[in-house]
N, C-alpha and C positions, 0 to 999 in steps of 0.2 A: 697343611700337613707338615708336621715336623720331619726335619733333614735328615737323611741320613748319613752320616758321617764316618769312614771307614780311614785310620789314621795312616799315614806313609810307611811309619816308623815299623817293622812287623814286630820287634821286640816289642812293644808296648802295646798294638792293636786287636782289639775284639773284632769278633768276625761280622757279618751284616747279625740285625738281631732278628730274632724271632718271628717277629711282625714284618720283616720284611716277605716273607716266606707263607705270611697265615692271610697277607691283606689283599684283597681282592680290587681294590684300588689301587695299590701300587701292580697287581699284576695285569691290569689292560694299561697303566700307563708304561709299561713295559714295552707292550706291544707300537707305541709310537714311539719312544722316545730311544727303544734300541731297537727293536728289532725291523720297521721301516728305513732306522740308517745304515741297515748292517748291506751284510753282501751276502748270495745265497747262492749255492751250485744251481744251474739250469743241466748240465748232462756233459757227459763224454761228447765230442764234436760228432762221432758216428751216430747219436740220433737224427744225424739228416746225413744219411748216407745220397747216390751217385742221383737216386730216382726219386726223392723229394728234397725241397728246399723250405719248407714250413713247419714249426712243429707248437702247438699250443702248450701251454703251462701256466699254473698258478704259481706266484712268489715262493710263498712258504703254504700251499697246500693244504686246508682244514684248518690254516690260522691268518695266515692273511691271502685270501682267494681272490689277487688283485693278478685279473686277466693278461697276460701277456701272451707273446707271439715271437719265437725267435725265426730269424730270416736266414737263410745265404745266398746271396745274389749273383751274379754271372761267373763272379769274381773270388768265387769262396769265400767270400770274408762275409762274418757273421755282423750279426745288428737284432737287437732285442728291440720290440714295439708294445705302443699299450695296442691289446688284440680287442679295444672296445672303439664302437664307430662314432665318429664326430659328432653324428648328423641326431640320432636317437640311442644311442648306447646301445647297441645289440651288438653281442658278438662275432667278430668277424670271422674265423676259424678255428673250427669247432676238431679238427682232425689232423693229424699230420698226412700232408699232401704235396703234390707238385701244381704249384701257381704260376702264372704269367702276371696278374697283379693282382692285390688285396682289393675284394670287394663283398662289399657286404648284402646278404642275400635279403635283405627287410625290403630296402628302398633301391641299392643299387647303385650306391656311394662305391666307388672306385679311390686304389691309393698307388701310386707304384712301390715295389719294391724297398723304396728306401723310406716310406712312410708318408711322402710327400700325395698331397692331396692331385687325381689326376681328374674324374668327373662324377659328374650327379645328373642324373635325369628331373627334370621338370624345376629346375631353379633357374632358369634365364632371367626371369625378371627379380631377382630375386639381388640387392644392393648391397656393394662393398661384401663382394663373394667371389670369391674364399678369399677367407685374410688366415692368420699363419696357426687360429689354435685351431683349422680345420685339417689339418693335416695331423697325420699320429706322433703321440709323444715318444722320440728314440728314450732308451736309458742306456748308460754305460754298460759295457761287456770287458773283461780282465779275461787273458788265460794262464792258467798254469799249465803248460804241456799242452795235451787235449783236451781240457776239462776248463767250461765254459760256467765264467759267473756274473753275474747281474746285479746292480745293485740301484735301489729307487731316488734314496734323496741320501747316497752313503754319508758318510759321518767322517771316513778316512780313503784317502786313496792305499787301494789293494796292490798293485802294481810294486809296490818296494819290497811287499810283505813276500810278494809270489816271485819277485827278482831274488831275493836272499832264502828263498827256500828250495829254488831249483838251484842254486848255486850250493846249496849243504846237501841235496841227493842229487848231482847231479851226475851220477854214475848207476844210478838207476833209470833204466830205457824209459822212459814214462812213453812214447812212443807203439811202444809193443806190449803196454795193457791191457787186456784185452775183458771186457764185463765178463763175470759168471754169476749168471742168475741165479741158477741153482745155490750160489752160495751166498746170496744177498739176502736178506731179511729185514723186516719191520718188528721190533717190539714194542709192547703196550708199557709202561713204566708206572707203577700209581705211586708219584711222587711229582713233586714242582719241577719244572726242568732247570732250575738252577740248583737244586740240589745234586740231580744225578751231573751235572758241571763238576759241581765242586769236587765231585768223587772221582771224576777223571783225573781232575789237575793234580792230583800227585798220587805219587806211589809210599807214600805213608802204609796204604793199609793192606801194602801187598804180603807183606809175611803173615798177616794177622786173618785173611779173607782168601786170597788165591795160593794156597797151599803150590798145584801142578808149577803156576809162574813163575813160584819162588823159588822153586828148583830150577828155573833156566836162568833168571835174571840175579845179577850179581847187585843186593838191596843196599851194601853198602856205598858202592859208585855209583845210582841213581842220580840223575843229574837232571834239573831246570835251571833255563835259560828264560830270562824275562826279556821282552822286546815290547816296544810300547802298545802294538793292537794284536799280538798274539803270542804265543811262550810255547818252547820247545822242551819237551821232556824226551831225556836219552835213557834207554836204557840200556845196561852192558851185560853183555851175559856171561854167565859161569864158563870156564877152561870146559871147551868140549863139544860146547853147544853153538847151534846154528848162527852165523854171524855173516855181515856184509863184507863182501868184496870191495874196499877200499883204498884208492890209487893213491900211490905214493904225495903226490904233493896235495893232499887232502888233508885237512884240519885234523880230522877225524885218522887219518891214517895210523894204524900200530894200535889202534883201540879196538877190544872185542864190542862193537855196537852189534846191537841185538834188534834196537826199533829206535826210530825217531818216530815218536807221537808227537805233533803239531795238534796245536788249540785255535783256532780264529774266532777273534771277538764278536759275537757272543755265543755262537751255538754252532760251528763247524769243527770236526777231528779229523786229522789226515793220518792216518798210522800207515806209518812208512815199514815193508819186512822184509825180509832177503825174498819172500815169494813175489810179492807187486804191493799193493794199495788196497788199504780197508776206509774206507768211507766213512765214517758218521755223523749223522744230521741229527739235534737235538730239534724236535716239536712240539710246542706249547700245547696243550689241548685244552685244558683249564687250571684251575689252580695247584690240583694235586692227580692229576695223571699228564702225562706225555709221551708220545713217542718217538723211537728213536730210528731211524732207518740206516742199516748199516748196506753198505755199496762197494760189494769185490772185486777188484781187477787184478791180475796174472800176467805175469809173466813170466814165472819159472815154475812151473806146477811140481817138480819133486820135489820142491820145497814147503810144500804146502801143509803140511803135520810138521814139522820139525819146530824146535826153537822157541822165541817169544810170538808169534804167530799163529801157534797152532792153537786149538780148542778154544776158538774164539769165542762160539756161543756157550760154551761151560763159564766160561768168565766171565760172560755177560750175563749169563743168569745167579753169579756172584755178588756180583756186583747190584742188581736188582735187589736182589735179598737186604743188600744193610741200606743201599737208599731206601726202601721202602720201610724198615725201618727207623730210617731219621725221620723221617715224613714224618710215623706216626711220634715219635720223641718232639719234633719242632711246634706238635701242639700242644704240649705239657706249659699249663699254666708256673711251669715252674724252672723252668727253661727260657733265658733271656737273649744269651750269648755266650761262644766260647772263644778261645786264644789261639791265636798259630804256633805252631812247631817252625821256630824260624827258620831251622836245619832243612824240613822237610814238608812245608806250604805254599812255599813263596806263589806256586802259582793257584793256589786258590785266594791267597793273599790280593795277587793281580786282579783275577777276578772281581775278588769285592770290590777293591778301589774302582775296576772300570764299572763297574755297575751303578755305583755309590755317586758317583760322578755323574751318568747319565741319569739318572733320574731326580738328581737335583739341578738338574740344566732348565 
C-alpha cells in the first residue's frame, strides 16, 4: 500500500486524502496499529465502591471486545487483568462483584487477586505446572484524579500527559466529581470517527455552525496548544460570560478561560467547564458510522446552563449535522484533499501527522 504522508510544514501540508477515510483496509489496520497502542478510560474509581472489588469491561466495547477485569485489593490500589482463564479461555467474571479470589467456574482454575496463578483441580500429574503464562496477564493502569485508564500494548507513556494536565486544571476539585447519568449520553454518528476528530480539533468552524457558542466564546482568542500525544484547545469567553475561578500564580491566571478541551491521542476528549467534566469517547463501528459517548461529572451544578458548557447536546447535534455531511463530501470521486488554515488547524494538523505516522509504522 502506498504511504501515506502528511508533511510537518502546515503552511504547505494537505490534509490525510480521501482514501484515507473511504478505505476499508486502512480502517482495520487502524484498529491495531492505533487504537490497540492507545490508552482507554476504564471508569471513575467509584465503580468499585466499599461492597465490591471486581468489575468486568471490554477495552473499547463493540470494537475491540478484549475481555478484561479491573481489581482493588486489600489495599485500594487498583490493577487491570486479562478476565480470560489460562487453562481454556472462558471467562472469568461475568459481573461486578465481591471476590476472595479469581476462579473460573468451567473447570475451577483459581488466581489470587493480583493475577498470580493459585490452583486447579485435577492436574497433579500434570508437568512443569504452572509456569508464568499460567497466571493472568496484568496491563498498565494511569490515573488522572479518579479516573482510571488502561492501556494493552500502549504506544506512549500517559503519566507526563496526566502530570501536565492536572497541573493546568488544577484548581478544579476533580475529587468532588460526581457522574450524572441522566446527563450522559451515547450518540450514533454516520461518519468515520476520524472525521468527527477532526471537527473537534479546532474551533475554525465555530462562528460558521454553533451560532449559541459563538456568543459565549471570544473566536478571536481561541487558542491550541500542541504537545506531542495530545493538544489543548482554550477557549475564552466574551466580557460577561461564565468563566473559571483562576488562582493567582496560575498560567492562566487574569484570562477569561471559559473551557480547556483536552484531545488524547487518538480518540479521548476531556472538556474541562466551570460546572465539572464532560467526557468524550470517540468509537469506531465501521467505516462510516461511530459512536460517541459523552460522560458528566459535577461539581458545581449552578453552573450547569451557564457559559461554554451549557447546551451540550444542541452542539453536539451540530456538529453531527456537518461531519455527516463531510462523510458524504469525502466520497466524491472529485475530492482528493484539502489545506490547513495554519491560524486555525494546527490541531487537526496534529492529528493527521499522528495518524499518518501510525499507520506507516
Amino acid at each position: 500500500m502506498k504511504k501515506i504522508e502528511v508533511e510537518n510544514n502546515i503552511k504547505i501540508a494537505e490534509t490525510l486524502p480521501s482514501s484515507f477515510y473511504k478505505s476499508e483496509v486502512i480502517f482495520d489496520e487502524l484498529k491495531e496499529k492505533v487504537f490497540y497502542k492507545s490508552w482507554q478510560l476504564i471508569d471513575h474509581e467509584s465503580v468499585l465502591p466499599v461492597n465490591t472489588n471486581a468489575y468486568p469491561f471490554d477495552f473499547i466495547k463493540d470494537y475491540i471486545s478484549e475481555p478484561l477485569v479491573l481489581i482493588k485489593d486489600d489495599n485500594n490500589d487498583f490493577k487491570c487483568l486479562t478476565n480470560v482463564c489460562t487453562h481454556r479461555a472462558n471467562i472469568i467474571i461475568n459481573d461486578r462483584c465481591k471476590i476472595n479470589d479469581l476462579r473460573c467456574m468451567y473447570h475451577g482454575r483459581k488466581f489470587y487477586l493480583d493475577g498470580k496463578f493459585k490452583s486447579m483441580p485435577e492436574f497433579e500429574d500434570a508437568e512443569n505446572f504452572p509456569r508464568e503464562c499460567d497466571d493472568l496477564k496484568e496491563f498498565k493502569i494511569k490515573k488522572l484524579g479518579p479516573f482510571l485508564f488502561v492501556g494493552l500494548e500502549p504506544s506512549f507513556d500517559i503519566e507526563s500527559v496526566f502530570k501536565e494536565i492536572i497541573e493546568r486544571v488544577s484548581f478544579i476539585p476533580l475529587d468532588k466529581l460526581t457522574h450524572r447519568g441522566d446527563l450522559s449520553k451515547d450518540y450514533l454518528v454516520n461518519s468515520h470517527w476520524a472525521l468527527y476528530c477532526d471537527n473537534y480539533l479546532e474551533g475554525f468552524h465555530i462562528p460558521f455552525v454553533h451560532n449559541d457558542l459563538n456568543n459565549v466564546l471570544d473566536y478571536g482568542d481561541y487558542d491550541t496548544e500542541i504537545y506531542e500525544n495530545y493538544n489543548l484547545q482554550v477557549g475564552y469567553a466574551k466580557d460577561g460570560e461564565e468563566i473559571f475561578d483562576i488562582p493567582e500564580n496560575h498560567i492562566d491566571h487574569g484570562k477569561n478561560v471559559a473551557a480547556y478541551y483536552y484531545w488524547l491521542y487518538p480518540n479521548i476528549m476531556l472538556n474541562f467547564y466551570p460546572w465539572g467534566l464532560s467526557i468524550n469517547i470517540v468509537k469506531p463501528i465501521n467505516i462510516s458510522k461511530t459512536k460517541v459517548q459523552f460522560l458528566t461529572y459535577v461539581f458545581d451544578e449552578s453552573k450547569l446552563e451557564t457559559g461554554a458548557g451549557s447546551s451540550l447536546d444542541k452542539v453536539e447535534r451540530e456538529d453531527e449535522f456537518v461531519v455527516e455531511g463531510v462523510q458524504k463530501g469525502i466520497n466524491s470521486k472529485f475530492y482528493k484533499a484539502g489545506r490547513f488554515s495554519p491560524s486555525k488547524e494546527r490541531g487537526v494538523h496534529h492529528f493527521h501527522t499522528l495518524l499518518s505516522r501510525s499507520i506507516n509504522t
